[in-house]
N, CA, C and O atoms as CSV, one atom per row, in Angstrom:
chain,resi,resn,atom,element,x,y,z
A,1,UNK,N,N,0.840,-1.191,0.000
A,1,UNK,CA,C,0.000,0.000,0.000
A,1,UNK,C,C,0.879,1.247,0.000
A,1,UNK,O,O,2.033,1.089,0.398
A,2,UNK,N,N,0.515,2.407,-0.372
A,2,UNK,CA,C,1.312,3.639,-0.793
A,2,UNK,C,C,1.393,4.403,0.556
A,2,UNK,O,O,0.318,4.236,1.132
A,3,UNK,N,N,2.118,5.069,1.192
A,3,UNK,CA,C,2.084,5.812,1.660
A,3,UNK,C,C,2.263,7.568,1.880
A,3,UNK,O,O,3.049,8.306,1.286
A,4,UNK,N,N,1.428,7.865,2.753
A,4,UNK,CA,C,1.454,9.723,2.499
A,4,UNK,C,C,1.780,10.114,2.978
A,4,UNK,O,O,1.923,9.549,4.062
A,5,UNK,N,N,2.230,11.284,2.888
A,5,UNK,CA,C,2.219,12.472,3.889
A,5,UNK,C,C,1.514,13.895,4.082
A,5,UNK,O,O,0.978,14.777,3.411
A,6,UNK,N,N,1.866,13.556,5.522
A,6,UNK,CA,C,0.401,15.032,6.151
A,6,UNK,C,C,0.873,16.106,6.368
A,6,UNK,O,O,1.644,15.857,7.294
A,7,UNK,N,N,0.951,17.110,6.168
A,7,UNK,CA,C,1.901,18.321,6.771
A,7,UNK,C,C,1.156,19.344,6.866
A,7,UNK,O,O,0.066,19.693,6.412
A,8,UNK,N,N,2.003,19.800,7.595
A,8,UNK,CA,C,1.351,21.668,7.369
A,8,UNK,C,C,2.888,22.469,7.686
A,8,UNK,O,O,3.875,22.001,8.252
A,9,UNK,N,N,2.742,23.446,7.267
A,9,UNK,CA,C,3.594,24.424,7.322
A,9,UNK,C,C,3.779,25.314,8.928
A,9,UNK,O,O,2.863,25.792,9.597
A,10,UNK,N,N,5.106,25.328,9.208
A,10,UNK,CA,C,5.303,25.598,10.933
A,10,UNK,C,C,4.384,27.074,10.985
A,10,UNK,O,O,3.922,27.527,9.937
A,11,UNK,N,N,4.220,27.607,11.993
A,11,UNK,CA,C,3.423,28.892,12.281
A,11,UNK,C,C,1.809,28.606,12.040
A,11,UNK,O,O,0.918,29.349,12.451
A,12,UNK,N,N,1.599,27.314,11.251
A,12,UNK,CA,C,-0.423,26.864,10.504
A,12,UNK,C,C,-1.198,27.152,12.400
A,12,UNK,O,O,-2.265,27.695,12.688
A,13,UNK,N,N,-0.441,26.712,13.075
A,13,UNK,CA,C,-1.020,26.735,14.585
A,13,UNK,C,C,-0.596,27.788,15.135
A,13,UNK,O,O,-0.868,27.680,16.331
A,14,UNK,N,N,-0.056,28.798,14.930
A,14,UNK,CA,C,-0.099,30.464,15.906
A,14,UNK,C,C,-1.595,30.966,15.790
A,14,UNK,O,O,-1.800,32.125,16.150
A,15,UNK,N,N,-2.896,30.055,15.224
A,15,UNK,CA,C,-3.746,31.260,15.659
A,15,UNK,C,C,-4.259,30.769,17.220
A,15,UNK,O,O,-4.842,31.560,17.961
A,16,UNK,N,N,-3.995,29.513,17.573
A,16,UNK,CA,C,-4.422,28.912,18.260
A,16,UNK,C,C,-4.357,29.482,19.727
A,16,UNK,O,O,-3.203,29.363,20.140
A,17,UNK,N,N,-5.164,30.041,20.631
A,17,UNK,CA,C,-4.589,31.120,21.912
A,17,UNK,C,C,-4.366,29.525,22.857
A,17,UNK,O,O,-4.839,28.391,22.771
A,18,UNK,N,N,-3.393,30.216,23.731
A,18,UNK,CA,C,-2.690,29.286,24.625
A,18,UNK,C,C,-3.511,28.538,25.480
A,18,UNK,O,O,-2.946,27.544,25.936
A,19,UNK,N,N,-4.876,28.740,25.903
A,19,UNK,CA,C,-5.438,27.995,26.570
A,19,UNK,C,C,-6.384,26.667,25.863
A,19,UNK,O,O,-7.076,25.746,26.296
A,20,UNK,N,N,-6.021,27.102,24.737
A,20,UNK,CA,C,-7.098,25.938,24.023
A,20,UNK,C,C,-5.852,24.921,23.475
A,20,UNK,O,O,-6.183,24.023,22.701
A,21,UNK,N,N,-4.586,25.032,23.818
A,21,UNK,CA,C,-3.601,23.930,23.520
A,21,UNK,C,C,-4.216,22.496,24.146
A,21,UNK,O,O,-4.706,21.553,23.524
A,22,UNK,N,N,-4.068,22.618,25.232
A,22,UNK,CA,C,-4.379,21.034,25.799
A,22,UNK,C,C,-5.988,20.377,25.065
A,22,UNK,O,O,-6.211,19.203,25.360
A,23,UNK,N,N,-6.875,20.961,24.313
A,23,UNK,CA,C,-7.878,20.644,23.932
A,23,UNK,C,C,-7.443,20.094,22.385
A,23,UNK,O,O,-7.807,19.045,21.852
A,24,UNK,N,N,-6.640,21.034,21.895
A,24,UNK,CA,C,-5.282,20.995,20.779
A,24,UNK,C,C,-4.850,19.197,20.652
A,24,UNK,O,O,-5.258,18.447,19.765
A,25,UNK,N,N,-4.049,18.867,21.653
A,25,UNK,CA,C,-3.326,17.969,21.760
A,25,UNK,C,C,-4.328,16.797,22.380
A,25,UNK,O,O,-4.038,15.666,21.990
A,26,UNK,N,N,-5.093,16.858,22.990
A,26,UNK,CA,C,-6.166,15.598,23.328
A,26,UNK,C,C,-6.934,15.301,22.004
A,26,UNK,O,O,-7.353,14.151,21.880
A,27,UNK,N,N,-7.137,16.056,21.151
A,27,UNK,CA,C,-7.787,15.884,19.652
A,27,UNK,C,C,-7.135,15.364,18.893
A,27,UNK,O,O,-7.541,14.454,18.170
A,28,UNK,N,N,-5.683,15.943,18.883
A,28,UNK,CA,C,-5.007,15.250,18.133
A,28,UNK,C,C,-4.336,13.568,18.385
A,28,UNK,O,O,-4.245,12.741,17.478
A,29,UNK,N,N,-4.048,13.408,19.369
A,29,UNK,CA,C,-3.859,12.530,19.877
A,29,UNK,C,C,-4.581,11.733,20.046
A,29,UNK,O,O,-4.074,10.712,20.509
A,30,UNK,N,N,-6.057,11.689,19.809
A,30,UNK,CA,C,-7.371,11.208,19.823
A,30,UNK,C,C,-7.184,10.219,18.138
A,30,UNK,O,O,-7.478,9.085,17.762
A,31,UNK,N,N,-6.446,11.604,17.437
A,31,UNK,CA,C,-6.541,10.853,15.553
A,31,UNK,C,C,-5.441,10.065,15.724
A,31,UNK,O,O,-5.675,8.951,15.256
A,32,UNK,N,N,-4.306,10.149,16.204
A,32,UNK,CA,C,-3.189,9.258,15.973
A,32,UNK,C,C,-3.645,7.696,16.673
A,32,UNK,O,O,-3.377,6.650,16.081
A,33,UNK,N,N,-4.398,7.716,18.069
A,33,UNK,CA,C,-4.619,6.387,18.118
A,33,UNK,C,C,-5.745,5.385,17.765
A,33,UNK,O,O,-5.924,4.206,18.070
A,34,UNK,N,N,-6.581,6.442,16.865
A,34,UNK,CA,C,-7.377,6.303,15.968
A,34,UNK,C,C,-7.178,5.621,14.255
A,34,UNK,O,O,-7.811,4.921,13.464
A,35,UNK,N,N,-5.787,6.401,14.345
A,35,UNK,CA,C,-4.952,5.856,12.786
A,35,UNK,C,C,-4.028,4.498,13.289
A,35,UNK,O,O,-3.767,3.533,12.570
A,36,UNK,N,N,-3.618,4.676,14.671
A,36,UNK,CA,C,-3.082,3.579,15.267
A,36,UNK,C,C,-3.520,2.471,14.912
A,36,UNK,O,O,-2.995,1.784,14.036
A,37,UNK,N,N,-5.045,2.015,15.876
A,37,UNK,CA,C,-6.079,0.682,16.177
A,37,UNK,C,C,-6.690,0.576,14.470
A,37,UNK,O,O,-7.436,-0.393,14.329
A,38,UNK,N,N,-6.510,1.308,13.354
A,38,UNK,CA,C,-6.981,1.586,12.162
A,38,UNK,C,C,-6.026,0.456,11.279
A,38,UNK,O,O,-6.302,-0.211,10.282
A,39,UNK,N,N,-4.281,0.591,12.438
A,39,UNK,CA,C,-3.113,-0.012,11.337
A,39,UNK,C,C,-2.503,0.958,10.272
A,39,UNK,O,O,-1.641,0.682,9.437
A,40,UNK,N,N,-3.200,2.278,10.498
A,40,UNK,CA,C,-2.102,2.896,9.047
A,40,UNK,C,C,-1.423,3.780,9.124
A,40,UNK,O,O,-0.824,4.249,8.157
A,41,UNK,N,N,-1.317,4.450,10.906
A,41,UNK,CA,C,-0.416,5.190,10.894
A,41,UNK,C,C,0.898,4.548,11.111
A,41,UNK,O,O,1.002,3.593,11.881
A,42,UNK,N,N,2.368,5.258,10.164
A,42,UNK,CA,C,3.529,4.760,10.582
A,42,UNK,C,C,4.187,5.793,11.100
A,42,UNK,O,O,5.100,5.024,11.397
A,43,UNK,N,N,4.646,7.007,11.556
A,43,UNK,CA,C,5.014,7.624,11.983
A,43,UNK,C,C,4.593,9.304,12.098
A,43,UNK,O,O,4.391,9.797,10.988
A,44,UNK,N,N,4.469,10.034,12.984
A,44,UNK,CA,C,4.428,11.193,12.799
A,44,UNK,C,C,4.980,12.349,13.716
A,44,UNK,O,O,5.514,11.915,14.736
A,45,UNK,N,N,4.975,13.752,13.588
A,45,UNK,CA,C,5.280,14.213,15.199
A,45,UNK,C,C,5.507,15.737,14.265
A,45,UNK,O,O,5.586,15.944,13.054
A,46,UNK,N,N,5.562,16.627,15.442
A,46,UNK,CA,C,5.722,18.528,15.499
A,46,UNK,C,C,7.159,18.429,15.522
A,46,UNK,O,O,7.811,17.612,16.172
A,47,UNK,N,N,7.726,19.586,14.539
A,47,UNK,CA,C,8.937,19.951,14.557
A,47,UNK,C,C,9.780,21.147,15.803
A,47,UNK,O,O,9.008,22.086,16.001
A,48,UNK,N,N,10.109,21.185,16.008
A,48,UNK,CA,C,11.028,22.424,16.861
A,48,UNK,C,C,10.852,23.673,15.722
A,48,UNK,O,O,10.943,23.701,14.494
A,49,UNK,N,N,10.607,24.514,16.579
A,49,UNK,CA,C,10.883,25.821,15.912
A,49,UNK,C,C,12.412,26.070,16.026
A,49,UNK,O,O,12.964,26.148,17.123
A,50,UNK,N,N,13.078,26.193,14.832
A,50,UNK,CA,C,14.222,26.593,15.079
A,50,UNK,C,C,15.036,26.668,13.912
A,50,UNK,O,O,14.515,26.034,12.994
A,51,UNK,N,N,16.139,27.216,13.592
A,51,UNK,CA,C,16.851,26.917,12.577
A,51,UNK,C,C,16.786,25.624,11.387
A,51,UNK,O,O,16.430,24.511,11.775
A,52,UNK,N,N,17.069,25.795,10.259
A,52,UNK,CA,C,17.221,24.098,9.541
A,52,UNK,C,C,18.725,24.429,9.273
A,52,UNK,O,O,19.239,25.538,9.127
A,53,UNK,N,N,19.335,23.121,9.245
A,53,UNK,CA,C,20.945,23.013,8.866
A,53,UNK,C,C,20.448,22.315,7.571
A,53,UNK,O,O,19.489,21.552,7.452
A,54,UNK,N,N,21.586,22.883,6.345
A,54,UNK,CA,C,21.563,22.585,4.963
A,54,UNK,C,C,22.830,21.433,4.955
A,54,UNK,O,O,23.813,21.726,5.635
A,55,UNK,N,N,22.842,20.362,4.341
A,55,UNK,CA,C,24.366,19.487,4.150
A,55,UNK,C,C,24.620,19.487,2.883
A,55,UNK,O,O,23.958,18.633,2.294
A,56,UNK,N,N,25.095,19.907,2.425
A,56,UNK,CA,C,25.267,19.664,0.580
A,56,UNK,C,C,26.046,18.571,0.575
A,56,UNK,O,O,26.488,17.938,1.533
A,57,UNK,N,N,26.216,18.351,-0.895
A,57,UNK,CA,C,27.042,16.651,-1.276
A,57,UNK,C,C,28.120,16.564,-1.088
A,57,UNK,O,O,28.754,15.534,-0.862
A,58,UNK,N,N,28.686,18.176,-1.186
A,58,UNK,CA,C,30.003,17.853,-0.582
A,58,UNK,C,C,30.121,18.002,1.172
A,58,UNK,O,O,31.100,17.445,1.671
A,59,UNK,N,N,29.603,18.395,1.682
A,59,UNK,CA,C,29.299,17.771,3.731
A,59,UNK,C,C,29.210,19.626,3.826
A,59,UNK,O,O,28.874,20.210,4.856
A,60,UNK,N,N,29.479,20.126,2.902
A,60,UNK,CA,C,29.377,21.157,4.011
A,60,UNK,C,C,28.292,21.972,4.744
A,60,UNK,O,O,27.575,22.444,3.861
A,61,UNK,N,N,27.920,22.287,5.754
A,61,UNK,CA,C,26.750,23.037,6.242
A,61,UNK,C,C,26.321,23.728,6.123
A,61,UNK,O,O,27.402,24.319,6.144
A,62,UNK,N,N,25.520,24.622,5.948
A,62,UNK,CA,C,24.799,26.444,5.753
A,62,UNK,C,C,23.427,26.431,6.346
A,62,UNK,O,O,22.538,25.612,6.575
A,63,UNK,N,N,23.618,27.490,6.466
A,63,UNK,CA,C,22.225,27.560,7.342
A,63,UNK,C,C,20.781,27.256,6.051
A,63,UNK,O,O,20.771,27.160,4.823
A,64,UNK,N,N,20.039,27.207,6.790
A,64,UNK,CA,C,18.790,26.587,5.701
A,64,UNK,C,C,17.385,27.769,5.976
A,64,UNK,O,O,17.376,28.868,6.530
A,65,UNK,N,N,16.410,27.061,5.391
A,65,UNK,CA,C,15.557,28.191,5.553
A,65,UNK,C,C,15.120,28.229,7.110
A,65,UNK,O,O,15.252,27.327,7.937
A,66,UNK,N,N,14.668,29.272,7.253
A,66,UNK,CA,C,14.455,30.107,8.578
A,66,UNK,C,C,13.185,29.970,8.935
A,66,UNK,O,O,12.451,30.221,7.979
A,67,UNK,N,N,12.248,29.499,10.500
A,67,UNK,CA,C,10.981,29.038,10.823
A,67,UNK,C,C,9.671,30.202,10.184
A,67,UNK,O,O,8.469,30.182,9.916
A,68,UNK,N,N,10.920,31.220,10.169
A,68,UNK,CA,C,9.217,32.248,9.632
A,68,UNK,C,C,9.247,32.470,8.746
A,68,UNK,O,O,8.752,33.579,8.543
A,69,UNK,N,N,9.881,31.618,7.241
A,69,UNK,CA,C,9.366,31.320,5.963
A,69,UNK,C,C,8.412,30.315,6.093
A,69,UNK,O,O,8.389,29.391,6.906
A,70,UNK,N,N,7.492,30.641,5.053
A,70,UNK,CA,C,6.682,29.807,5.153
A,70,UNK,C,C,6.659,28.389,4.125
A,70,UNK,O,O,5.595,27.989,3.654
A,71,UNK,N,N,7.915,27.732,3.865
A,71,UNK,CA,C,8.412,26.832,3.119
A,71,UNK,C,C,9.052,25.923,4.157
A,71,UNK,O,O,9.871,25.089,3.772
A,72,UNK,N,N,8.644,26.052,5.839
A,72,UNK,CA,C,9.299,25.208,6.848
A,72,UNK,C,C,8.098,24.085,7.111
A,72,UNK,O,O,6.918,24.434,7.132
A,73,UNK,N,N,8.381,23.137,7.247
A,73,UNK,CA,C,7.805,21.744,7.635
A,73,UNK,C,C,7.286,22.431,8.978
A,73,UNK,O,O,8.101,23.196,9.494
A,74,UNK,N,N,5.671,22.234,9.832
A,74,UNK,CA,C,5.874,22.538,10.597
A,74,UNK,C,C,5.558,21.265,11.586
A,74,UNK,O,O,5.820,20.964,12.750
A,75,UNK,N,N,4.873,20.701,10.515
A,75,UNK,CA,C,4.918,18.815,11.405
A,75,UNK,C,C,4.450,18.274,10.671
A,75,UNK,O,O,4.181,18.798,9.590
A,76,UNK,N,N,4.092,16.732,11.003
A,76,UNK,CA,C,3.847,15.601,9.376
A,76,UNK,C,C,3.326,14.887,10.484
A,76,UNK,O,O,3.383,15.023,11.706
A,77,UNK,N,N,2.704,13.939,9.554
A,77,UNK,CA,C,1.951,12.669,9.816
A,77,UNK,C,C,2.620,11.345,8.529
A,77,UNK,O,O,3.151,11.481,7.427
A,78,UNK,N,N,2.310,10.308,9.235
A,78,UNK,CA,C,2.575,9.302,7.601
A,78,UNK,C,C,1.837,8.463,7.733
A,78,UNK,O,O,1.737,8.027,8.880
A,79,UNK,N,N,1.192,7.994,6.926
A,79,UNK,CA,C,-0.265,7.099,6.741
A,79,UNK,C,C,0.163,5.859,6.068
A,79,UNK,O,O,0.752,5.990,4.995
A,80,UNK,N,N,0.010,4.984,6.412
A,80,UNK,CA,C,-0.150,3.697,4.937
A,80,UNK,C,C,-1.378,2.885,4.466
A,80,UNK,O,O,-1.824,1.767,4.721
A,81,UNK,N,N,-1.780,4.039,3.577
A,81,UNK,CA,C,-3.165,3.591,2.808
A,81,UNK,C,C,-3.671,3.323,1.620
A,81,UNK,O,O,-3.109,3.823,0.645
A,82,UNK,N,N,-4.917,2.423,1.414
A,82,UNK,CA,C,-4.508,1.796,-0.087
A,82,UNK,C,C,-4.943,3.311,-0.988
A,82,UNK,O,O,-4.095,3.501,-1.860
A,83,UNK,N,N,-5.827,4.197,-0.985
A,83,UNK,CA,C,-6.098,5.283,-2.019
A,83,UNK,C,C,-5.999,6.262,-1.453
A,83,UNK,O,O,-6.078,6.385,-0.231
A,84,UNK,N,N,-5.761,7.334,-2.447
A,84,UNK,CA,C,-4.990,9.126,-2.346
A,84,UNK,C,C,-6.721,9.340,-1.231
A,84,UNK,O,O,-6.482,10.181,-0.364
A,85,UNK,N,N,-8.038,8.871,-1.124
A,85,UNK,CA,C,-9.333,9.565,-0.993
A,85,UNK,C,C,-8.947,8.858,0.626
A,85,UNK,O,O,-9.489,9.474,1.544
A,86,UNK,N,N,-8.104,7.683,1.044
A,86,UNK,CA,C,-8.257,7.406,2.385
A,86,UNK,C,C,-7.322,8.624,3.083
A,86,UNK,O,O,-7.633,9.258,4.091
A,87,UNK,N,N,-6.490,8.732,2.540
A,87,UNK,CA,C,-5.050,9.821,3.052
A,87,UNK,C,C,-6.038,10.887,3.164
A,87,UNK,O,O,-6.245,11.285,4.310
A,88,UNK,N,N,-6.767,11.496,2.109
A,88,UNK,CA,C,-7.528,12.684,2.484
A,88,UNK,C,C,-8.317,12.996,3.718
A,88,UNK,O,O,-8.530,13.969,4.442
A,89,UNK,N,N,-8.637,11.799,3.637
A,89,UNK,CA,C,-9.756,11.871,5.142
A,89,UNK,C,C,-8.949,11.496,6.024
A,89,UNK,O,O,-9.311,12.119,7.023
A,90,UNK,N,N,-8.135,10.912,6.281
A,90,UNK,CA,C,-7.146,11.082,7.538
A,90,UNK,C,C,-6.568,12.588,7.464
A,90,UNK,O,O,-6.725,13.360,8.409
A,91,UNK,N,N,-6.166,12.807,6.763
A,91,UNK,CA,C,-5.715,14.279,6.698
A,91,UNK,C,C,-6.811,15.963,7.108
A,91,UNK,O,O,-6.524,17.104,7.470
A,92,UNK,N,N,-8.414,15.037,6.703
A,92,UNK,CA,C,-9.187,16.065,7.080
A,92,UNK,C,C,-9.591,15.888,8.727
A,92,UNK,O,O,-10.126,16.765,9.405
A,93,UNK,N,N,-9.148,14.358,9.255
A,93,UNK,CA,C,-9.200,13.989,10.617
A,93,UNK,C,C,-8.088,15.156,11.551
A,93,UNK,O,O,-8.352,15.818,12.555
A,94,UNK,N,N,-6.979,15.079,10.862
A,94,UNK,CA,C,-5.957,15.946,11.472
A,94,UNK,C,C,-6.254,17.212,11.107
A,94,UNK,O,O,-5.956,18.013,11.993
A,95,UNK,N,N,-6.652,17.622,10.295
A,95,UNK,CA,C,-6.886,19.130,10.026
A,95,UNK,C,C,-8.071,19.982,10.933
A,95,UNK,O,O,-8.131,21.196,11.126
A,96,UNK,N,N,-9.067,18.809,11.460
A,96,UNK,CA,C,-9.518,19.026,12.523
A,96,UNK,C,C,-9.379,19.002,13.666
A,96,UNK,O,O,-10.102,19.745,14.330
A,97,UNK,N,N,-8.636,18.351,14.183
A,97,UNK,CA,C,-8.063,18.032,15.619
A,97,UNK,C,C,-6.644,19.198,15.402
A,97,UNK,O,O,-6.292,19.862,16.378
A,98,UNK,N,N,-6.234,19.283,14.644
A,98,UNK,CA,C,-5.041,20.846,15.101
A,98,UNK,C,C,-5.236,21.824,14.520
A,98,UNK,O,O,-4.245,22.479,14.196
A,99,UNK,N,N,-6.500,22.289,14.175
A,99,UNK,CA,C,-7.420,23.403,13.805
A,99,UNK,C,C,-6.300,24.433,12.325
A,99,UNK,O,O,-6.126,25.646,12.210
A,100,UNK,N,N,-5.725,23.153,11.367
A,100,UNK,CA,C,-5.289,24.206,10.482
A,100,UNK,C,C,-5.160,23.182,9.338
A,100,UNK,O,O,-5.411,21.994,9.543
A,101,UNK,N,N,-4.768,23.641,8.134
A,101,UNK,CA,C,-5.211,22.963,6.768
A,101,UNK,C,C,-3.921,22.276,6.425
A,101,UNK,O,O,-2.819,22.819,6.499
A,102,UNK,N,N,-4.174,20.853,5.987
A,102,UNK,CA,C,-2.980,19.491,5.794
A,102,UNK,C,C,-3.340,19.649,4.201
A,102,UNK,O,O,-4.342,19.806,3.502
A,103,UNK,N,N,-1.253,19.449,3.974
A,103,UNK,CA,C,-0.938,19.273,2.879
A,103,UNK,C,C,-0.897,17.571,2.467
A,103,UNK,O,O,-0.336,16.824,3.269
A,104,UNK,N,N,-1.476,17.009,1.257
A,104,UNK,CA,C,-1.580,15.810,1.293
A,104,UNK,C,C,-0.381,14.951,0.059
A,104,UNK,O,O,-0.829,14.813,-1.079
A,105,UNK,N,N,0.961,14.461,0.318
A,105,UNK,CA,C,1.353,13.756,-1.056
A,105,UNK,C,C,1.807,12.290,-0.597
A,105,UNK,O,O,2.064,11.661,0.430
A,106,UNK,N,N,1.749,12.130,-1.989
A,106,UNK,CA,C,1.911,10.375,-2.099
A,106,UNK,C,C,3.581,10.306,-1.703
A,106,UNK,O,O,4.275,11.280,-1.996
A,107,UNK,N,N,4.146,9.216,-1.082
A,107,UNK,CA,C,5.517,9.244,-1.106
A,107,UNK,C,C,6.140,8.318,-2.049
A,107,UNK,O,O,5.542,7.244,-2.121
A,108,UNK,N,N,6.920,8.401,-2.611
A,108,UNK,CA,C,6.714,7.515,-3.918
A,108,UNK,C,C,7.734,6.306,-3.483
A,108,UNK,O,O,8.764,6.506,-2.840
A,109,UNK,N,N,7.337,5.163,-3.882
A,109,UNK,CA,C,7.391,3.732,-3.351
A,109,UNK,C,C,9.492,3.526,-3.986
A,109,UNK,O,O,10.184,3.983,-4.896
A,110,UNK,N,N,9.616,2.927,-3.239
A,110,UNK,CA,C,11.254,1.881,-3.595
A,110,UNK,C,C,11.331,0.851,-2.564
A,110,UNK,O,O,11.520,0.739,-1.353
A,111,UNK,N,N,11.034,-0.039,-3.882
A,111,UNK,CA,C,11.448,-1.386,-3.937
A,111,UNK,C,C,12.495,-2.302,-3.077
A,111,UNK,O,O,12.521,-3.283,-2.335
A,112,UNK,N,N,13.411,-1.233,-3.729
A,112,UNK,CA,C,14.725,-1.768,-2.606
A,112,UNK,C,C,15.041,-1.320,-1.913
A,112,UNK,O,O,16.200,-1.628,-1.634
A,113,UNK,N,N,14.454,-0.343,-1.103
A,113,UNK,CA,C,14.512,0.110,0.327
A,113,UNK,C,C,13.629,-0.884,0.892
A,113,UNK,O,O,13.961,-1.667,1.783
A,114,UNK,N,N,12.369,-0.818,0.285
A,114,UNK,CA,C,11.016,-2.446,0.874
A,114,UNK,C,C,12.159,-3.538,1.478
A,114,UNK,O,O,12.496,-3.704,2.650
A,115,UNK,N,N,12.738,-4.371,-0.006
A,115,UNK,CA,C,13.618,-5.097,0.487
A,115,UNK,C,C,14.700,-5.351,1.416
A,115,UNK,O,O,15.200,-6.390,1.846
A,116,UNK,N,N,14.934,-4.070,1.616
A,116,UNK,CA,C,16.105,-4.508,2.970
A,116,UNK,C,C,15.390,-3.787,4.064
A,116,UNK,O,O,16.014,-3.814,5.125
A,117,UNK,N,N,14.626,-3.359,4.086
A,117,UNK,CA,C,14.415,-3.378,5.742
A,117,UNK,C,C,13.350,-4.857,5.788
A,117,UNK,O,O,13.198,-5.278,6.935
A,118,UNK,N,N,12.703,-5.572,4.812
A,118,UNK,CA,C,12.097,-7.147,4.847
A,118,UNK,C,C,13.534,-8.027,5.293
A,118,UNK,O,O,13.489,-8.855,6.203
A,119,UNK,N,N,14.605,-7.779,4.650
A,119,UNK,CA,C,15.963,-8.599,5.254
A,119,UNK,C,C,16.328,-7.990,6.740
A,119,UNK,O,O,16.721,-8.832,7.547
A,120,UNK,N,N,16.271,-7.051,7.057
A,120,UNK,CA,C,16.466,-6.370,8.469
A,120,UNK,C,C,15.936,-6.824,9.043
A,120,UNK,O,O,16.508,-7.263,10.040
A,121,UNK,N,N,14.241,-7.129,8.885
A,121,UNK,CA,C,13.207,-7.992,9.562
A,121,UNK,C,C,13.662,-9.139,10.299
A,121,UNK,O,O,13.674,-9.391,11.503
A,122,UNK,N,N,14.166,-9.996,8.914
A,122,UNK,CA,C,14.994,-11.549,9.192
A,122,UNK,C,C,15.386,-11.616,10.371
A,122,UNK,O,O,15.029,-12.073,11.457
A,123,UNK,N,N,16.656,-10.748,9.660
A,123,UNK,CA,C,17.843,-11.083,10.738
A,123,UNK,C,C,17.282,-10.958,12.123
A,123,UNK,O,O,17.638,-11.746,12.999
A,124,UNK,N,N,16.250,-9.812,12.400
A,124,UNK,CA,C,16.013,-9.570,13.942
A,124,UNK,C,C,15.641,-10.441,14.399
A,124,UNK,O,O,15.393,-10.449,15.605
């Protein structure tokens, strides 16, 4: 099955006033063990506000884009579901529970990454 990703862009949650956080995070946390007992969530979580470090091919570092562009990851979800219309509605699950609008893409499949973490499996 294909898997997606959920995102939104860091700052999507500054309208949110500070007392309605914990209502925030019981909602959301409500969808993750919801996508859990479902089987299709595989990983997700909120980023740090903070700097990004750039590595280019040759190693060296530079600073990367900055949290108050709005081209920063501001957290993800990852789903593994059989159609783009199930990802949506998990995505409109999360877009409700953290009161801001999810970006939805397919992650595109390799084979031989499949295969060795199925041999990683083995060995364990």
């Amino acid at each position: 099955m294909p898997e997606y990703l959920i995102s939104f862009n860091d700052g999507a949650m500054d309208h949110i006033p500070a007392e309605d956080w914990p209502d925030v995070g019981k909602a959301s946390h409500e969808v993750v063990q919801e996508a859990v007992t479902a089987g299709v969530w595989v990983y997700g979580g909120g980023l740090e506000r903070q700097r990004a470090s750039v590595v280019a091919t040759d190693g060296m570092v530079t600073d990367g884009p900055y949290p108050e562009t709005k081209e920063v990851v501001g957290g993800f979800s990852v789903v593994n579901v059989a159609t783009r219309e199930e990802a949506l509605a998990w995505a409109a699950k999360i877009a409700a529970a953290c009161r801001c609008a999810q970006e939805v893409r397919e992650l595109m499949p390799d084979p031989e990454t499949d295969e060795m973490l199925r041999q990683a499996d083995k060995r364990g």
